[in-house]
VOROPA-177599 format. One line per 8 residues: their letters; for each residue x, y, z of N, C-alpha, C. Coordinates in steps of 0.1 Angstrom, whole numbers. Each point is the difference from the previous one (the first is absolute). Layout:
<rs>
a	X/Y/Z/X/Y/Z/X/Y/Z | ... $
</rs>
This chain:
<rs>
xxxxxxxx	8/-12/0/-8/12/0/8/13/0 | 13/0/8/10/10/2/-1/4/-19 | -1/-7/-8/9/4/-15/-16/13/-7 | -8/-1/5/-11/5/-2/0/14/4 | 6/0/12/4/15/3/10/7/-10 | 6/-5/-5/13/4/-9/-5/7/-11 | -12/-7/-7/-8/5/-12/-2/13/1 | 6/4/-10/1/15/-2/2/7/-14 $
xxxxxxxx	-3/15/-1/9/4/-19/11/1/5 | 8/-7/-12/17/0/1/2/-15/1 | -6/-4/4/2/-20/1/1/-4/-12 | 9/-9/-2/1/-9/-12/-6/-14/7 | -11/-7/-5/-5/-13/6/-2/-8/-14 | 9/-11/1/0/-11/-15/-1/9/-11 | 12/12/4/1/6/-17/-8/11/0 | -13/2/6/-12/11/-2/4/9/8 $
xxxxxxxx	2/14/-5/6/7/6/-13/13/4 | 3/1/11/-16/6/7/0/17/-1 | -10/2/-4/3/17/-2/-13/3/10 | -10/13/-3/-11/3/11/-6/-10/7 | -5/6/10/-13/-11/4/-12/10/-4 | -6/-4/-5/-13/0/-7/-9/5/4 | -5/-12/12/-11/2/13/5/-9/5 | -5/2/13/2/-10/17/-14/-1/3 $
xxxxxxxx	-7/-11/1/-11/0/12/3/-10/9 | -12/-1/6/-1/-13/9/3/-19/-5 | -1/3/-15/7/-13/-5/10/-2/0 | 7/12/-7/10/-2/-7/5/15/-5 | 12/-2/-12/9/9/1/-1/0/-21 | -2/9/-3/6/-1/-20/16/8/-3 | 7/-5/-4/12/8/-5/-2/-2/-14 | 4/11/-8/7/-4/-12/13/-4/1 $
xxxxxxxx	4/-9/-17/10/-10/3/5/4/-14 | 13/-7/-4/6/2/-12/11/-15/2 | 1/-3/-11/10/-10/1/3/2/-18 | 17/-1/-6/4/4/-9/-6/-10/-11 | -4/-12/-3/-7/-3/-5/-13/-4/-3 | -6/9/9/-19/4/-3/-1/13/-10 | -10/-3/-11/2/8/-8/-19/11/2 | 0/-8/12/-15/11/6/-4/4/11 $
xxxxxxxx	-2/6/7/-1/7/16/-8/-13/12 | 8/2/10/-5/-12/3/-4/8/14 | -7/-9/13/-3/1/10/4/-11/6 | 6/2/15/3/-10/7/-9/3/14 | -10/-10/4/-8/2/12/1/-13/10 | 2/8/8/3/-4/14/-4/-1/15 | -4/-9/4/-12/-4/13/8/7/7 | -4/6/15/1/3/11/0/-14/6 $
xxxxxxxx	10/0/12/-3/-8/6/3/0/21 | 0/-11/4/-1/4/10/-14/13/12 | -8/-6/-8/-14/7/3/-2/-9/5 | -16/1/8/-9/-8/2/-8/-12/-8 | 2/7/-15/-4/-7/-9/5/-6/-12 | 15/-4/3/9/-5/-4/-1/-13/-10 | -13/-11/9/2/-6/-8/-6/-2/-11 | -11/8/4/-14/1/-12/6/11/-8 $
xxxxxxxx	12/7/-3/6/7/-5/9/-11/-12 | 5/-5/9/10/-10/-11/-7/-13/-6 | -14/-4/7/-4/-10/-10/-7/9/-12 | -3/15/-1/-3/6/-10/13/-1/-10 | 12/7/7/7/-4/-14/9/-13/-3 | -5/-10/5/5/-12/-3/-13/0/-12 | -13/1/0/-10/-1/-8/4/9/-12 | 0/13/0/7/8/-9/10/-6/-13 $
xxxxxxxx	9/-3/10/16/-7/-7/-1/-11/-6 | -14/-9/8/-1/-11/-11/-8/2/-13 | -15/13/-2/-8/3/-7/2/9/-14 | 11/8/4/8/10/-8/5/-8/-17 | 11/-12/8/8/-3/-12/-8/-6/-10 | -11/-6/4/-10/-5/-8/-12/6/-6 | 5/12/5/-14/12/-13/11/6/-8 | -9/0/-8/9/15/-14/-14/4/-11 $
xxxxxxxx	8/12/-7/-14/8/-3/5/8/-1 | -5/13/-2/-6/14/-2/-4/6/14 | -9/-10/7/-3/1/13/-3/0/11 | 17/-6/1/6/-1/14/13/6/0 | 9/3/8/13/5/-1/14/-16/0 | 6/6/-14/11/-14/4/6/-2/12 | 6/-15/-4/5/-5/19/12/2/-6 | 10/6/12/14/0/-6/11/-12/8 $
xxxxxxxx	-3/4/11/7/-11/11/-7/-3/19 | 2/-7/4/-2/0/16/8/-2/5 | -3/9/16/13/-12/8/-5/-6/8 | 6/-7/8/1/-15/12/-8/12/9 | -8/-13/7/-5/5/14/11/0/11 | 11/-8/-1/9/-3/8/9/7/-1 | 0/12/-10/12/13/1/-12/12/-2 | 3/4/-8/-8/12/-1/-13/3/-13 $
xxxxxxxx	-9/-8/3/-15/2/-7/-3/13/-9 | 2/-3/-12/-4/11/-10/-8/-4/-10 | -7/7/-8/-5/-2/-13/7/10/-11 | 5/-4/-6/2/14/-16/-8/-5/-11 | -9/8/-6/-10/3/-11/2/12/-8 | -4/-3/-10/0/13/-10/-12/12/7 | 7/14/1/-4/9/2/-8/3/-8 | -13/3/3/-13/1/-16/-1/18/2 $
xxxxxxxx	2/5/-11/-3/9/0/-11/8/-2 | -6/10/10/-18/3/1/0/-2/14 | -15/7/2/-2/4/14/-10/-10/3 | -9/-3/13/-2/-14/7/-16/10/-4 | -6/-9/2/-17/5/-3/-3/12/16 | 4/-5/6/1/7/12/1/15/-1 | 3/9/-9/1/9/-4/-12/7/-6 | -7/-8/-7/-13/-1/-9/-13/7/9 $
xxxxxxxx	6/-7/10/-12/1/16/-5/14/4 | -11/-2/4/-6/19/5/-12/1/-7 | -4/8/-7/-8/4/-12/-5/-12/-3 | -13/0/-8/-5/-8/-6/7/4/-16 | 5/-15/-2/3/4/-21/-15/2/-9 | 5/0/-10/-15/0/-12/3/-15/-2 | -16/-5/0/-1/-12/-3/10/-10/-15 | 6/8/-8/4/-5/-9/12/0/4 $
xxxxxxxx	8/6/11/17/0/5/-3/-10/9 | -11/-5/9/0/-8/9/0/-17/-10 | -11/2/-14/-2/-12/-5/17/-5/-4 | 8/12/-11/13/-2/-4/8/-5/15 | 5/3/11/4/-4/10/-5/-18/1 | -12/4/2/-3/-9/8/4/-15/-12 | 0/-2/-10/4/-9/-10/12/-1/-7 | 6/9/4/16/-5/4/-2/-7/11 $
xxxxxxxx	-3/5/13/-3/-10/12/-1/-16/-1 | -9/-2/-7/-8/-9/-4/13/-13/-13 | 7/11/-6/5/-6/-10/13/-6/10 | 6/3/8/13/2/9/-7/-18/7 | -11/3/3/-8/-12/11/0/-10/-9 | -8/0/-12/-3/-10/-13/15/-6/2 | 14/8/-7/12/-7/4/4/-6/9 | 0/10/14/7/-11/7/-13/-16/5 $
xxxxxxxx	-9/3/0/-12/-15/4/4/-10/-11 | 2/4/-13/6/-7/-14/15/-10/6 | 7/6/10/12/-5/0/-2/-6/18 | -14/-2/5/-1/-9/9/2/9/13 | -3/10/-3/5/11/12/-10/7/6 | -8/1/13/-9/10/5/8/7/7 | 0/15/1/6/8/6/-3/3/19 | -13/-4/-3/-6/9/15/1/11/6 $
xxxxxxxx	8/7/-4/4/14/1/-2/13/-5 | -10/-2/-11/2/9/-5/-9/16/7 | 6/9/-3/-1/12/6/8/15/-13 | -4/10/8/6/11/-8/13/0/2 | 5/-1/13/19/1/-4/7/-14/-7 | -12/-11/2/10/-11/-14/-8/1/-12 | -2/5/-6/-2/7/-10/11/13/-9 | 4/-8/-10/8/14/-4/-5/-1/-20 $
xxxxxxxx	0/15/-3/-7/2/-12/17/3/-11 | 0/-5/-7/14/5/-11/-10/12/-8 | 14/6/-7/-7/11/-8/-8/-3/-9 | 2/-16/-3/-9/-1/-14/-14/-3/5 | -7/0/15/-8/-5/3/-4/-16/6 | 8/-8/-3/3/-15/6/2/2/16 | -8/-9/8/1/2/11/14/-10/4 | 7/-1/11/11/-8/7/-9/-3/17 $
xxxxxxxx	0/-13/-1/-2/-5/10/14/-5/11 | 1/10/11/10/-7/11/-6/-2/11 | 12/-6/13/1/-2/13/-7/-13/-2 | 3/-18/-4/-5/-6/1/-1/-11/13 | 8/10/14/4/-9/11/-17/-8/3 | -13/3/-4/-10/-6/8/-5/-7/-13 | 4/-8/-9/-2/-2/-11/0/-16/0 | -6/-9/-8/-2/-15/-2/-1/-3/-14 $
xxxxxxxx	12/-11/-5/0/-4/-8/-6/-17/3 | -7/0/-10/-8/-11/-6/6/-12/5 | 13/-1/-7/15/-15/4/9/2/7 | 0/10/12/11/4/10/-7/-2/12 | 5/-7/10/-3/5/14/-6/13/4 | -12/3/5/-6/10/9/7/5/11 | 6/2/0/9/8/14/-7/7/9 | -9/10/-3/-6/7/4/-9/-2/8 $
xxxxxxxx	-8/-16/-6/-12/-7/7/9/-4/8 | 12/-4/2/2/-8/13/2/9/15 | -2/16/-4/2/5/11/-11/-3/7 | 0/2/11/-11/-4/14/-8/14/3 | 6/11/0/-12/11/1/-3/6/-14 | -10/4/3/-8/8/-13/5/8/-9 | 5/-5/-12/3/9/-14/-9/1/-8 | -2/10/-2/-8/-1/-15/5/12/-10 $
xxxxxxxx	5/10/4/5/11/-10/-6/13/9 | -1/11/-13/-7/12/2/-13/3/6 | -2/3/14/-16/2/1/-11/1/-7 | 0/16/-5/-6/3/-12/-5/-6/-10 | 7/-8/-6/5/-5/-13/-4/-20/4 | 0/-4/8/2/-11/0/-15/-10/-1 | -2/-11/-6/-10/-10/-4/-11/-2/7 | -12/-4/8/-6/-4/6/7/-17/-1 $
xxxxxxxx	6/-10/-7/4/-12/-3/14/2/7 | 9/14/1/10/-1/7/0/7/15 | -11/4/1/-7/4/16/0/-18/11 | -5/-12/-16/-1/-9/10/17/-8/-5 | 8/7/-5/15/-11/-4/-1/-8/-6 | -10/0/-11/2/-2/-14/12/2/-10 | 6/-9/-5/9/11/-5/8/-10/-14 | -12/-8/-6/-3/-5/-12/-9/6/-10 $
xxxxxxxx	-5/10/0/-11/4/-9/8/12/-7 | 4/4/-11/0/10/-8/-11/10/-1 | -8/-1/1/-13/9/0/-1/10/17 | 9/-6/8/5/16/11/4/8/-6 | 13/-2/-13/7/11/-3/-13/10/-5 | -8/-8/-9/-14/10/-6/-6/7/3 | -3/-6/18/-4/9/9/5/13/5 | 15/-6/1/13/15/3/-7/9/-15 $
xxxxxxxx	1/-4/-7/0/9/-12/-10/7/-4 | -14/-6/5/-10/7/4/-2/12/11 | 9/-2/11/0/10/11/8/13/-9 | 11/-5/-7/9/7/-6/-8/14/-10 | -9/-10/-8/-7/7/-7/-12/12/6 | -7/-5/9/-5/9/12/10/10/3 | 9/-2/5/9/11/2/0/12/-10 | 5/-6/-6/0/8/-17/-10/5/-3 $
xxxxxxxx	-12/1/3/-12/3/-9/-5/8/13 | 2/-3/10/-8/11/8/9/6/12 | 12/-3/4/7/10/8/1/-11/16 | -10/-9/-3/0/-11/15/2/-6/3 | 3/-9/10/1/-16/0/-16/-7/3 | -2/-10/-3/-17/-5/-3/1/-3/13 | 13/-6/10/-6/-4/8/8/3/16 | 4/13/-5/9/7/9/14/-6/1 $
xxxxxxxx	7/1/13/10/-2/8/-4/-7/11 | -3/-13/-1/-2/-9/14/12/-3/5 | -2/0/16/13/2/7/-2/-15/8 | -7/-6/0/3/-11/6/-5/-15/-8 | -2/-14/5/-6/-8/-11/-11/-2/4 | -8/4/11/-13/2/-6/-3/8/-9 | 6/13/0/-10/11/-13/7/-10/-12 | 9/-6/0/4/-5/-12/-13/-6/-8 $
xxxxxxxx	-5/-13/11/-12/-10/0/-9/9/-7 | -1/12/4/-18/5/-5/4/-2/-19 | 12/-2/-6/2/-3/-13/-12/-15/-6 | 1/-8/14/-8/-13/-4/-10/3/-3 | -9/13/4/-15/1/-3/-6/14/-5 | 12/10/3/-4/11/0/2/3/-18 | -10/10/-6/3/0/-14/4/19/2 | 8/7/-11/4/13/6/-11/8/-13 $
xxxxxxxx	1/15/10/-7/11/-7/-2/0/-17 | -5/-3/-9/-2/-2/-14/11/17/-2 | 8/0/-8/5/6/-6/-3/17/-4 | -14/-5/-7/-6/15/-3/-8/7/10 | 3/-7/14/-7/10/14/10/9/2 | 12/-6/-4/9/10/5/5/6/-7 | 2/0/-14/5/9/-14/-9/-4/-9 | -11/11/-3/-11/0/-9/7/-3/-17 $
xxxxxxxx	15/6/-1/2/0/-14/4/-19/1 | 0/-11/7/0/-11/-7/-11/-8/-12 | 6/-2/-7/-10/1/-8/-4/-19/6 | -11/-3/-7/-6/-15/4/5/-12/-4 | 10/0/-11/7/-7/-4/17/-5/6 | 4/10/4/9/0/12/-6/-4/11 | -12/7/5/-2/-10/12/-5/-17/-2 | -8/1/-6/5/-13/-6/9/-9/2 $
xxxxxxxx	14/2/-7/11/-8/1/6/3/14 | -3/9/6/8/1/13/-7/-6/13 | -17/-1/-5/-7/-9/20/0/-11/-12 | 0/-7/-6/6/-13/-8/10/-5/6 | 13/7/0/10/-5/8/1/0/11 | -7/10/10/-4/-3/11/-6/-8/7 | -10/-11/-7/-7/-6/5/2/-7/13 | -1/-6/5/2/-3/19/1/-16/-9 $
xxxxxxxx	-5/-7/-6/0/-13/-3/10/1/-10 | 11/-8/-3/13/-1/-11/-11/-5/-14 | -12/-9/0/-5/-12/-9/-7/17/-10 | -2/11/6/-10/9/-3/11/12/-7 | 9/1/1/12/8/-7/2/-2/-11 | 7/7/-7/7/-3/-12/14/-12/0 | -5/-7/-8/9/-11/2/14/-1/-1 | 3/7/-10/17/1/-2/2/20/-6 $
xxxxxxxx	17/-2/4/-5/18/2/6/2/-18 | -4/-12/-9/0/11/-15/-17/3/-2 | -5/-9/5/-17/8/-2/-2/13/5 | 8/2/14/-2/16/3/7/11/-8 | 11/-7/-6/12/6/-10/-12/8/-12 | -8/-14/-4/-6/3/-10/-11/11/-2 | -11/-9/10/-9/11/5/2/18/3 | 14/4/4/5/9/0/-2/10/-12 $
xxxxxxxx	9/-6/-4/5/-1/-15/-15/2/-8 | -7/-6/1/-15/5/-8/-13/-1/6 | 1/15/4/-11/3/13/-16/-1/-6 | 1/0/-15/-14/3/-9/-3/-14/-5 | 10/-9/9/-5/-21/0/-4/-4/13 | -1/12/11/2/-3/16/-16/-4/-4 | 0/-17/4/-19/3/6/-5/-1/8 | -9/12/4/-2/7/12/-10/-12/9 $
xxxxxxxx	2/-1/12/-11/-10/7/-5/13/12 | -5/-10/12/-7/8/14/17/9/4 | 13/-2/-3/6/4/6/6/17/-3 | -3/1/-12/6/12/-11/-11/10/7 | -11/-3/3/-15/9/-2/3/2/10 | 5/-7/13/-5/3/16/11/14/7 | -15/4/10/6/10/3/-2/1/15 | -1/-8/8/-1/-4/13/9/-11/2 $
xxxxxxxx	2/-4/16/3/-12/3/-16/-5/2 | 11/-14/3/-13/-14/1/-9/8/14 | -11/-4/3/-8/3/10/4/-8/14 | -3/9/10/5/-8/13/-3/-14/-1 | -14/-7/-6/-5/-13/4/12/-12/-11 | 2/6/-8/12/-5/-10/11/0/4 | 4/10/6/11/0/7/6/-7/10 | -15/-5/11/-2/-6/11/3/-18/0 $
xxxxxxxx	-6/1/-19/0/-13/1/13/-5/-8 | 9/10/-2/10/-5/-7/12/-3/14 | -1/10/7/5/-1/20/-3/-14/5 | -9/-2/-3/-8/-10/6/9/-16/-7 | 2/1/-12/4/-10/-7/13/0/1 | 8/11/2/18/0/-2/-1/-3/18 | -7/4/8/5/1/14/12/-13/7 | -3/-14/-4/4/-11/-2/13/-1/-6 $
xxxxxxxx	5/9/-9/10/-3/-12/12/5/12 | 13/-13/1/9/4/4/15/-2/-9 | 7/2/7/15/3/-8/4/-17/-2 | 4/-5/-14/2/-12/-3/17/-3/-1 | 1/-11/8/16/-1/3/9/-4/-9 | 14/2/-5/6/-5/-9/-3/3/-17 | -6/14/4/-3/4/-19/-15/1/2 | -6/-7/9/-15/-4/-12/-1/-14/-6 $
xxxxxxxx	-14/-3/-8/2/-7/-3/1/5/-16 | -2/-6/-7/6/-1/-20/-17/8/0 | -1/9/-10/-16/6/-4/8/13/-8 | 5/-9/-11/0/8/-14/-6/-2/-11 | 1/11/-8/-14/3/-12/3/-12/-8 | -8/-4/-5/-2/1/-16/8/5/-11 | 3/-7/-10/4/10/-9/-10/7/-6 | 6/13/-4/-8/8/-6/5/9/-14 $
xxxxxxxx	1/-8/-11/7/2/-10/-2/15/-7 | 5/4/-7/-2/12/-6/2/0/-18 | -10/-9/-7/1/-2/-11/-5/8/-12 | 9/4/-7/-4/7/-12/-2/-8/-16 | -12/0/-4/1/-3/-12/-1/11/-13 | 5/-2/-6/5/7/-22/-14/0/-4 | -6/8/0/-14/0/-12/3/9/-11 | -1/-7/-15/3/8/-11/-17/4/2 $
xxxxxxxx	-6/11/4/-11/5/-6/0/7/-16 | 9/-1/-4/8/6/-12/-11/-10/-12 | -5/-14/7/0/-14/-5/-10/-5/5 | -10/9/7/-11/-10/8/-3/-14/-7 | 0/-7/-14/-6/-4/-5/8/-14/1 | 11/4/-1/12/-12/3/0/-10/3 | 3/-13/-4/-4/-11/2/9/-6/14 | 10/6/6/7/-1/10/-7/2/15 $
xxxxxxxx	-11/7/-5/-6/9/10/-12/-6/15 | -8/-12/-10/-1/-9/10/9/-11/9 | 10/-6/-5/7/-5/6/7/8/7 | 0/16/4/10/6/4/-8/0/13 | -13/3/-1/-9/2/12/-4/-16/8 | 2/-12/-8/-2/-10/5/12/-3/13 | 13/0/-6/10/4/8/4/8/11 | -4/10/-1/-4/9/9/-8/-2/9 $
xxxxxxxx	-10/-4/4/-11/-6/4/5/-9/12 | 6/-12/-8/9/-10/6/8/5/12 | 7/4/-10/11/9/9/-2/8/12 | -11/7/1/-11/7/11/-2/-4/10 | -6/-18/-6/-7/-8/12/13/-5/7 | 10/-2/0/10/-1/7/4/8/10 | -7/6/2/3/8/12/-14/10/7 | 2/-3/13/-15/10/6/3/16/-2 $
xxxxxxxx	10/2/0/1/17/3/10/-1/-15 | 0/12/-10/4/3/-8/1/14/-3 | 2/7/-12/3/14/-1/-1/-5/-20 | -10/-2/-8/0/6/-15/4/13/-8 | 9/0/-10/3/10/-4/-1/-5/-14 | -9/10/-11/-2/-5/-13/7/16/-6 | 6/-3/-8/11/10/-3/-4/0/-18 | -1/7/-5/-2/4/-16/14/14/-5 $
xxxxxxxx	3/-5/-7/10/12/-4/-5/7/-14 | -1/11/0/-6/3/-15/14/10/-6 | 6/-3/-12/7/4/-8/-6/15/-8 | -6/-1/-5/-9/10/-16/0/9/8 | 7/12/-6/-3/15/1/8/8/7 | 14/-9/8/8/4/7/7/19/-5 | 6/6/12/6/10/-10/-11/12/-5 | -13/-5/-5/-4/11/-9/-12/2/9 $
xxxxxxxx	-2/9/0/-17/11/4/-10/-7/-3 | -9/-10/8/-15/-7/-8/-7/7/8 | -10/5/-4/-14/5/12/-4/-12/1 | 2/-14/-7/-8/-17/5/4/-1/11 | 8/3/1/12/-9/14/-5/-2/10 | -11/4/9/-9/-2/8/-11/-8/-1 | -5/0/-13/-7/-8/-4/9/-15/-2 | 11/-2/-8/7/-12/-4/-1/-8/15 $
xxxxxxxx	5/7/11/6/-2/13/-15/-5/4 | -10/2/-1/-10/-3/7/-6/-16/-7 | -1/3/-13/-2/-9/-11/6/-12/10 | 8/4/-3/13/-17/4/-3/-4/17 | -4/9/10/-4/-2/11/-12/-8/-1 | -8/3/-8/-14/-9/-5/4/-11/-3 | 9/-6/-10/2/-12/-2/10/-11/9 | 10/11/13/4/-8/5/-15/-4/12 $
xxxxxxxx	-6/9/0/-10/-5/10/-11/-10/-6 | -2/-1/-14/-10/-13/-2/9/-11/-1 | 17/1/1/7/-12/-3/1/-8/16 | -1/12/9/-1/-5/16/-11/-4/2 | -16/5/-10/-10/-10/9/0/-12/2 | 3/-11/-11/-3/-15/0/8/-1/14 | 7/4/3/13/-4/12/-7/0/14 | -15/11/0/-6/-3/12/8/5/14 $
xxxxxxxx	8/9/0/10/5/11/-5/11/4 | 3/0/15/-7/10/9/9/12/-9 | -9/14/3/2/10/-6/17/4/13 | 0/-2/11/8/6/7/9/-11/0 | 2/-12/-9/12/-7/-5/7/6/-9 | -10/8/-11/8/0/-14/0/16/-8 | 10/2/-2/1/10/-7/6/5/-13 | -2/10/-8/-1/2/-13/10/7/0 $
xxxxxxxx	11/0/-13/10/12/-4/1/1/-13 | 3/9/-10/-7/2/-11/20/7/-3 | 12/0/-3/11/9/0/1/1/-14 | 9/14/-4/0/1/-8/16/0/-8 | 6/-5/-6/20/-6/0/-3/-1/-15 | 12/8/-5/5/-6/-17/6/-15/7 | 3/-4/5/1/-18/5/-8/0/12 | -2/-9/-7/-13/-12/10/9/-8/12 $
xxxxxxxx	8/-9/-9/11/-7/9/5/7/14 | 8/12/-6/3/3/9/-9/11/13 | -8/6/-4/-15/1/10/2/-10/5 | -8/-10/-2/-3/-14/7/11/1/14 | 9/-4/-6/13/-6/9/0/18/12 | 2/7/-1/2/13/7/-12/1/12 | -17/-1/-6/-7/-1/5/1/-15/13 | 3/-10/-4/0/-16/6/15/10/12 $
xxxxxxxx	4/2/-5/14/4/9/-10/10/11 | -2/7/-4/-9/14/10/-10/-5/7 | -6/-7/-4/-13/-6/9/7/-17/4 | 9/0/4/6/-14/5/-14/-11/1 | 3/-3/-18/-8/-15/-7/8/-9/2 | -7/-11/6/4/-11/-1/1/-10/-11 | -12/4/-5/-1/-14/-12/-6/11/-11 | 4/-2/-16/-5/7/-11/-5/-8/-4 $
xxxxxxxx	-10/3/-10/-7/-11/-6/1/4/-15 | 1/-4/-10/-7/4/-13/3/-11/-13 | -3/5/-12/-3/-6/-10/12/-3/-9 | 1/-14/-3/17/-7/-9/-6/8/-16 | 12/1/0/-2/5/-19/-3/-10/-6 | -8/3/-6/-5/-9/-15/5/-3/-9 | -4/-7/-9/7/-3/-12/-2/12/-12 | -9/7/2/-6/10/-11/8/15/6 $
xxxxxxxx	10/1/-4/8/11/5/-5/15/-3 | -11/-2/-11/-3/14/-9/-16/2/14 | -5/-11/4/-12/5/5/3/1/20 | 10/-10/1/6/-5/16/10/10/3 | 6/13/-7/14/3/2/1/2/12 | -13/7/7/4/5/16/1/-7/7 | -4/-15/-2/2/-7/9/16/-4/-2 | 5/-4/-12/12/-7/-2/9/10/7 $
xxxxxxxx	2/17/-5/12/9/9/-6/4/15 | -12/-2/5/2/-3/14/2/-10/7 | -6/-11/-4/2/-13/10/16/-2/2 | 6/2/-15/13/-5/5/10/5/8 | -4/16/-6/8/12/12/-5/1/11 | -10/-2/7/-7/1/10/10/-15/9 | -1/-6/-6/0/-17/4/17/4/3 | 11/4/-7/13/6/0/7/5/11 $
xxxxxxxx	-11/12/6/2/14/4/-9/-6/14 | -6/0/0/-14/-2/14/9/-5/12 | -4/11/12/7/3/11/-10/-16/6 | -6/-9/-3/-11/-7/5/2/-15/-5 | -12/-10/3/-2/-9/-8/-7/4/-9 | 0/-7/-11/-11/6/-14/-4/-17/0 | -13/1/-8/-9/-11/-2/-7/5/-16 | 6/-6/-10/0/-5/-14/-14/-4/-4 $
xxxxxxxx	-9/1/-7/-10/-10/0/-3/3/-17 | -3/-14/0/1/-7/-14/-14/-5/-5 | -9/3/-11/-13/-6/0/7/-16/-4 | -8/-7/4/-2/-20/6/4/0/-23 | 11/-8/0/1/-1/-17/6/7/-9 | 4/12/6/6/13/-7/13/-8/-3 | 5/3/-11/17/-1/-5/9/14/6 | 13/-1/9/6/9/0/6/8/-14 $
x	-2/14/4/4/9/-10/15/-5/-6 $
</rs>
């Protein structure tokens, strides 16, 4: 422990040579670091130790140091090196440049800086849950925004990977993270469900849109508990400018039950992202809380619910795919066009929760002045919508995009990258190259290029092109 006091700027430790300290709190300590062969600004952070809470300090960054080396991305910050618990405990990560969302705080934003925010949020979460990772943490100071708008997710000491020991669960008194910010599922030490983070990101979003926290500052774990039952002030009681579509996505992710949330956080990405697809239910309209007798009886039902030992037990979602399919409306007539929707269909029923995205690209007129162009745009929204009736999909599954690209191909692929698709769907080129062409130069570039799986479909007999 003596070597921990030594840590200082001017220390050379395994080469990293320490320049400011950063900040100090009650965790811990940040220096900047340099070492002659990093060719990017790094951070080296450093537990306090010898507190009271020493050891719930170091099984955070034993958790950390194992969680780090195994993310990468856009957004998280690189792992550079650790050291031994048994000398002197460090982390070095790439220094991310941009300020922590924490800054953002005060003011209520306009609903459309809170939507942009909040789906970077969302996209940061989509990644790391993709790579087996729930954060539990998240909050405004681990939150950091880059200039181009990408959110960076840090501080993973209270974090659980999927295939690694829980460290965290094995402590004996109560963790769960940030007051504020933290789960009714991690109120009871839950700490398998991805759909807490959704919750954090819901509180997050409240923040942002109205200046509050939904459910204050509880200072002890009972006010924690009133999370089991208690549902918070609807959004537009407190900032009239929310519009109902925002509130929407934001008591969505609130919901006090995980099964009643948005299932994975690219659907909130998405939903974000296209507020004029949000559809609206009892939650968008409301402008009260529940009534005492509803309230009484949701008290009544959580009163029972206690803290579950060793994690919890396993109570994760469903998959909940995010599939986009190619509609040439260009082609309603197409002979590809029922098998494209038969497949689709298929594809659907494999799963209870989904997210449909029917995407049409229209070429003609690019560049030049049409007074049609509203009309074309609408046109083709008509025919992706009679191509979605046979399909029978709830209206708040599926939604319409009409873009307009001298390439198709590459739309496709840019769009599937933006709205993190999982699966593409569309139509194999034909043999008739003069009447099939759009199918032949997108399927294959799409198929090439696609940040995704892609799924080919071929009418039953067809000869490859």
């Amino acid at each position: 422990m003596a070597a921990m006091t030594e840590v200082a700027p001017g220390r050379v430790i395994d080469g990293f040579a320490l320049g400011d300290c950063l900040h100090e709190g009650a965790m811990g300590r940040l220096f900047e670091v340099s070492r002659p062969d990093a060719s990017f600004p790094m951070l080296m952070k450093v537990p306090r130790m010898g507190l009271v809470d020493s050891a719930e300090l170091m099984l955070g960054f034993e958790t950390e140091a194992m969680i780090l080396p195994r993310l990468h991305g856009p957004h998280v910050p690189r792992f550079v090196a650790a050291g031994s618990v048994t000398t002197v405990p460090y982390l070095v990560t790439e220094r991310i440049t941009g300020a922590s969302l924490d800054g953002r705080l005060g003011a209520p934003l306009p609903a459309e800086e809170v939507a942009r925010i909040g789906a970077a949020i969302a996209d940061a979460l989509h990644s790391v849950h993709a790579q087996d990772v729930i954060h539990f943490d998240i909050k405004p100071d681990n939150v950091l925004l880059r200039p181009d708008g990408r959110a960076v997710l840090v501080d993973f000491a209270l974090s659980h990977h999927r295939h690694l020991p829980d460290l965290v669960s094995q402590e004996r008194r109560y963790t769960a993270g940030s007051a504020p910010y933290i789960s009714p599922e991690q109120v009871r030490g839950v700490r398998t469900d991805p759909r807490s983070d959704l919750f954090a990101l819901g509180v997050l979003l409240y923040e942002l849109a109205t200046g509050r926290l939904p459910f204050g500052v509880p200072a002890t774990y009972a006010g924690m508990r009133d999370r089991l039952w208690i549902d918070p002030p609807p959004p537009r009681s407190a900032t009239l400018a929310v519009p109902d579509w925002l509130q929407e996505v934001i008591l969505r992710c609130l919901e006090t039950e995980a099964a009643r949330r948005y299932q994975t956080a690219a659907l909130v990405a998405f939903d974000l992202r296209n507020p004029q697809q949000v559809a609206l239910t009892e939650r968008g309209e409301r402008r009260h809380r529940a009534g005492a007798l509803a309230q009484a009886a949701r008290w009544w039902r959580a009163r029972t619910l206690g803290v579950l030992p060793g994690g919890g037990a396993k109570e994760e979602p469903g998959a909940a795919p995010v599939v986009m399919v190619a509609v040439n409306t260009s082609h309603p007539d197409d002979p590809r066009q029922p098998e494209l929707q038969r497949v689709t269909r298929r594809i659907l029923s494999l799963s209870p929760e989904f997210r449909l995205i029917c995407v049409s690209v229209v070429t003609s007129g690019l560049g030049i002045p049409d007074p049609r162009a509203a009309d074309v745009q609408v046109e083709h929204r008509i025919r992706l919508r009679h191509w979605i009736g046979p399909l029978e999909v709830e209206p708040d599954r599926v939604s319409m995009h009409v873009l307009e690209a001298p390439d198709p191909s590459a739309a496709l692929v840019e769009f599937a990258a933006r709205n993190n698709v999982d699966l593409i769907v569309l139509g194999a080129p034909g043999p008739d190259e003069r009447t099939f062409a759009w199918w032949r130069s997108v399927a294959s570039a799409v198929t090439a290029n696609a940040p995704c799986s892609v799924h080919v479909v071929r009418r039953s007999g067809e000869p490859a092109a």
